[in-house]
C-alpha positions as protocol buffer text, in pm:
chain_id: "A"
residue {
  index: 1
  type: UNK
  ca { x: -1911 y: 1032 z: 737 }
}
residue {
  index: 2
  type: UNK
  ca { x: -1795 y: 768 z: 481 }
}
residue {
  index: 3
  type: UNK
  ca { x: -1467 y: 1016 z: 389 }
}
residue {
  index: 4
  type: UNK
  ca { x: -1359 y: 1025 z: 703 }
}
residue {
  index: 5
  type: UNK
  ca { x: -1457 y: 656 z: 759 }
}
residue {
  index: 6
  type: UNK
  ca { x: -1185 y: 557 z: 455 }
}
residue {
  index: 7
  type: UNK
  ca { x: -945 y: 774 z: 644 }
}
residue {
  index: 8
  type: UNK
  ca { x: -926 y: 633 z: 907 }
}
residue {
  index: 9
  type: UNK
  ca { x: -892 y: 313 z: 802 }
}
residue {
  index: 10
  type: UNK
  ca { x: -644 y: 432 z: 537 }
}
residue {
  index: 11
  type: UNK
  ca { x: -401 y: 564 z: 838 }
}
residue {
  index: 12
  type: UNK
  ca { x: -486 y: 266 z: 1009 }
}
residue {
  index: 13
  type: UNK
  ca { x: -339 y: 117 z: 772 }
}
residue {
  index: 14
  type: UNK
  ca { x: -95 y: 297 z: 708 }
}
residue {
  index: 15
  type: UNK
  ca { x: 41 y: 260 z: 1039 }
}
residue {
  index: 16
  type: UNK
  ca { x: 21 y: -114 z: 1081 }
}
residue {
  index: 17
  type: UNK
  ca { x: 228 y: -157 z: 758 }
}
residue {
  index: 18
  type: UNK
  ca { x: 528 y: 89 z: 865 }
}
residue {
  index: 19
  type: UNK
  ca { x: 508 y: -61 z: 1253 }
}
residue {
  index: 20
  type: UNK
  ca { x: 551 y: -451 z: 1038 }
}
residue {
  index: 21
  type: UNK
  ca { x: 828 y: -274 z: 850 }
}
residue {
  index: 22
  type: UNK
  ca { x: 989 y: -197 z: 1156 }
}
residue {
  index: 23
  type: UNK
  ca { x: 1037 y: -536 z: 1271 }
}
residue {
  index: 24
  type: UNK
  ca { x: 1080 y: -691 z: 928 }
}
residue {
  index: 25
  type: UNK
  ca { x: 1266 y: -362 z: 702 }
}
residue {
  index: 26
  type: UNK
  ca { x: 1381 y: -570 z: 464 }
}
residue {
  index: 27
  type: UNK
  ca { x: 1055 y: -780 z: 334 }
}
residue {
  index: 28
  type: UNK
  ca { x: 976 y: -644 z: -7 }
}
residue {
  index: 29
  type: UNK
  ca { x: 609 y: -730 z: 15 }
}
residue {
  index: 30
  type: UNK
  ca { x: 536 y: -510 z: 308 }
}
residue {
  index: 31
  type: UNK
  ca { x: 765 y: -205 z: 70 }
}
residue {
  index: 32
  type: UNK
  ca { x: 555 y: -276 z: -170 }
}
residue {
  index: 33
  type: UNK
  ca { x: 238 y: -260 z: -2 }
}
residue {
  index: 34
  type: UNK
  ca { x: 318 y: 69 z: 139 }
}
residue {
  index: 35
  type: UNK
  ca { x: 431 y: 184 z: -214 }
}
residue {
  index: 36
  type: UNK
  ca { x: 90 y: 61 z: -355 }
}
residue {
  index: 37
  type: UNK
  ca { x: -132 y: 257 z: -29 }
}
residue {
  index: 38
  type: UNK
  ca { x: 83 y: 604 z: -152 }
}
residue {
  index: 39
  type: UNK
  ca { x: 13 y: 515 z: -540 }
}
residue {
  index: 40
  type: UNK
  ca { x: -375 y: 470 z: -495 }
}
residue {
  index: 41
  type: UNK
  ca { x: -472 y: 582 z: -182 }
}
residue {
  index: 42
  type: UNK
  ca { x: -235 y: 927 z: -134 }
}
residue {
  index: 43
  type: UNK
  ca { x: -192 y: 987 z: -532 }
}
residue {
  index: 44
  type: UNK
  ca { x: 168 y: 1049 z: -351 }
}
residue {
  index: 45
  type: UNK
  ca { x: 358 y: 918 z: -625 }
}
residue {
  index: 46
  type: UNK
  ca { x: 713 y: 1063 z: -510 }
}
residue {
  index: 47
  type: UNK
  ca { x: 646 y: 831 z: -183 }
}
residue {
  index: 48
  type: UNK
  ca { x: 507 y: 546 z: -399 }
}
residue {
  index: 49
  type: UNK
  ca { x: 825 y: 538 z: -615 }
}
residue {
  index: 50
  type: UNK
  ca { x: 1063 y: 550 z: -311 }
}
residue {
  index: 51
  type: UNK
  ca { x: 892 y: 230 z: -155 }
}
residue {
  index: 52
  type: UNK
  ca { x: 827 y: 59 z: -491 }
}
residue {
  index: 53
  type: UNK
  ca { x: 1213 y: 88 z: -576 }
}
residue {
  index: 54
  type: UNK
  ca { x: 1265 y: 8 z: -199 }
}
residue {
  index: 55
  type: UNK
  ca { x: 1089 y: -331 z: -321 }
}
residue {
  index: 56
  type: UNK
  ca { x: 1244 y: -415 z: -592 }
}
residue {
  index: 57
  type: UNK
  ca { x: 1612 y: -326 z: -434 }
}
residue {
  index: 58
  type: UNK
  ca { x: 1515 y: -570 z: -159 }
}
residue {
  index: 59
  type: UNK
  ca { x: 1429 y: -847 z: -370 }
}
residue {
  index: 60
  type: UNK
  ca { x: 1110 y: -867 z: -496 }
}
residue {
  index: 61
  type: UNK
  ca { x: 1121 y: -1164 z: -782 }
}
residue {
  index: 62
  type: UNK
  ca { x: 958 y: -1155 z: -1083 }
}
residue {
  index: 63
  type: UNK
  ca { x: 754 y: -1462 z: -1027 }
}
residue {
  index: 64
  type: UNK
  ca { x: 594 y: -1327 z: -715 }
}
residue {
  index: 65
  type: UNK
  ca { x: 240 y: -1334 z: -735 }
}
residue {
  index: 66
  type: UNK
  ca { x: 300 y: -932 z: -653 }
}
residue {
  index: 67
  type: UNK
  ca { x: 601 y: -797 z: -862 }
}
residue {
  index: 68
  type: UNK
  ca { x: 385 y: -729 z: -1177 }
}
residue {
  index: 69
  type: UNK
  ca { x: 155 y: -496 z: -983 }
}
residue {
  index: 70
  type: UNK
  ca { x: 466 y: -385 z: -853 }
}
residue {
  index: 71
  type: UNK
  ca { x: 645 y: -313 z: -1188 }
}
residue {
  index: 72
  type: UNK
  ca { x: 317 y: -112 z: -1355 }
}
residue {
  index: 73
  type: UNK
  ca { x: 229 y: 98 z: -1089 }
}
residue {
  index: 74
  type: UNK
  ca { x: 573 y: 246 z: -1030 }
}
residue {
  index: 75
  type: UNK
  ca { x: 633 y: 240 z: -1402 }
}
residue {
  index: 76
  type: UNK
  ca { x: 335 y: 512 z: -1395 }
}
residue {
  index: 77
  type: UNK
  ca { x: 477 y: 668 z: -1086 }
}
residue {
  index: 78
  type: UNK
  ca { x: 817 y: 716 z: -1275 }
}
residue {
  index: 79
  type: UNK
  ca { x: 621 y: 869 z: -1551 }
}
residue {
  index: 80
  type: UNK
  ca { x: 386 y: 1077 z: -1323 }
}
residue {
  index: 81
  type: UNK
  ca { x: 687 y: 1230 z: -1169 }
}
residue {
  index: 82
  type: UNK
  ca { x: 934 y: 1267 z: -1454 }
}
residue {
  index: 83
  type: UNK
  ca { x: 1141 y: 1020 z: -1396 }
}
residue {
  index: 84
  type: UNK
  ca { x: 1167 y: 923 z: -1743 }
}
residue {
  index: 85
  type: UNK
  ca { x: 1505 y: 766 z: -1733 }
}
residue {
  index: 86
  type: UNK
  ca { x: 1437 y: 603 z: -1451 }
}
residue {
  index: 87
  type: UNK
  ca { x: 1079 y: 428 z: -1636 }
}
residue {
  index: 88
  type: UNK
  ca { x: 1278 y: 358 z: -1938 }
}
residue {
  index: 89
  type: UNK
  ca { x: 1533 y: 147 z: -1769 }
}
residue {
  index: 90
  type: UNK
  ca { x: 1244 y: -14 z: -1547 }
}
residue {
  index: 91
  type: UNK
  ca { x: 1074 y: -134 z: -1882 }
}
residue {
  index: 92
  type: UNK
  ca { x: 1411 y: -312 z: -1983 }
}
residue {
  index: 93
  type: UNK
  ca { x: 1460 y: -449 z: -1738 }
}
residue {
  index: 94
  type: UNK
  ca { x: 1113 y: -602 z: -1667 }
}
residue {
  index: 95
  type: UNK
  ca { x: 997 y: -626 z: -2062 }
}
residue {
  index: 96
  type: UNK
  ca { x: 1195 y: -1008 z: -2080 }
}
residue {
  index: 97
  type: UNK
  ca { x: 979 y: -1115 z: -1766 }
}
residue {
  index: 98
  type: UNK
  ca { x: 633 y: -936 z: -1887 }
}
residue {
  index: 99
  type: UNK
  ca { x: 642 y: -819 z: -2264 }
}
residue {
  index: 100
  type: UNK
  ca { x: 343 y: -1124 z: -2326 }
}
residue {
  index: 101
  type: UNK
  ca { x: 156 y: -932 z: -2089 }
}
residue {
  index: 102
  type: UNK
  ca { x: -81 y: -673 z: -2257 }
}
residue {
  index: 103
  type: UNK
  ca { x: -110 y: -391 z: -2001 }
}
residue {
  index: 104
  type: UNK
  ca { x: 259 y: -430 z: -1956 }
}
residue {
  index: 105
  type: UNK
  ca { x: 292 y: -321 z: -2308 }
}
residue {
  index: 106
  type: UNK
  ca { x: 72 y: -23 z: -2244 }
}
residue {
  index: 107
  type: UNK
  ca { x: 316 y: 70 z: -1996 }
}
residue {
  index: 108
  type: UNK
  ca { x: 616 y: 53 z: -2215 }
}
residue {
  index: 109
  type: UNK
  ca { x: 404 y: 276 z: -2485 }
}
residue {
  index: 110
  type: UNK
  ca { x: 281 y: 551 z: -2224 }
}
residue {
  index: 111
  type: UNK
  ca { x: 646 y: 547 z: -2110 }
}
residue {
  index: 112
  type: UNK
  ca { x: 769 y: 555 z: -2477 }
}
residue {
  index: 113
  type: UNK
  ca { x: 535 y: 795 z: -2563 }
}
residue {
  index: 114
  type: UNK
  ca { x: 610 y: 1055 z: -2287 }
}
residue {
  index: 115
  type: UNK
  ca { x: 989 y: 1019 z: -2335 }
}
residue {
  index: 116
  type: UNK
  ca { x: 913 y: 1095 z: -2743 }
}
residue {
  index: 117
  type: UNK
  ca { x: 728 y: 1427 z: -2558 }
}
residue {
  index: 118
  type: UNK
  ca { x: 1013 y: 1552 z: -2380 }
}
């Protein structure tokens, strides 16, 4: 009862976020929410990386009190689905904004340490 409970609510959810992106398809929180509902809820990480990049493409800053969720998450995403290049280049790009930030650096080691795999 409790499983199907959660998924409900999950494509509740789900739903309310993509009708809000309709009217506002631009607004990088609301691509980043629905990239962070794929990452944890759907362990879709192919989704998750479309709407995190989504994000970040529409302007998600790096002061916003959500970009460094942001940033990690599809940073593991990348890595989860191969998209090495793609995490490497992330990490870069990000490190000047977040390298002081210790699980940020435990991204850029997974992500060095998978592309030293390959």
């Amino acid at each position: 009862m409790i499983d199907e409970n959660l998924e409900s609510m999950s494509e509740f959810s789900e739903q309310v976020l993509l009708d809000e992106l309709i009217k506002d398809p631009g607004n990088p929180f609301l691509l980043y929410q629905l990239g962070k509902r794929y990452f944890c809820i759907d362990k879709d990480f192919p989704m998750a990386c479309d709407f995190f990049e989504k994000a970040l493409n529409a302007g998600a800053e790096p002061g916003d009190s959500y970009t460094y969720d942001l940033v990690e998450c599809y940073g593991y995403a990348l890595v989860s689905t191969g998209q090495l290049g793609k995490a490497i280049i992330l990490r870069d790009t990000f490190s000047i904004y977040y390298n002081d930030n210790e699980q940020f650096r435990l991204l850029s080691e997974h992500i060095n340490k998978s592309n030293s795999s390959n």
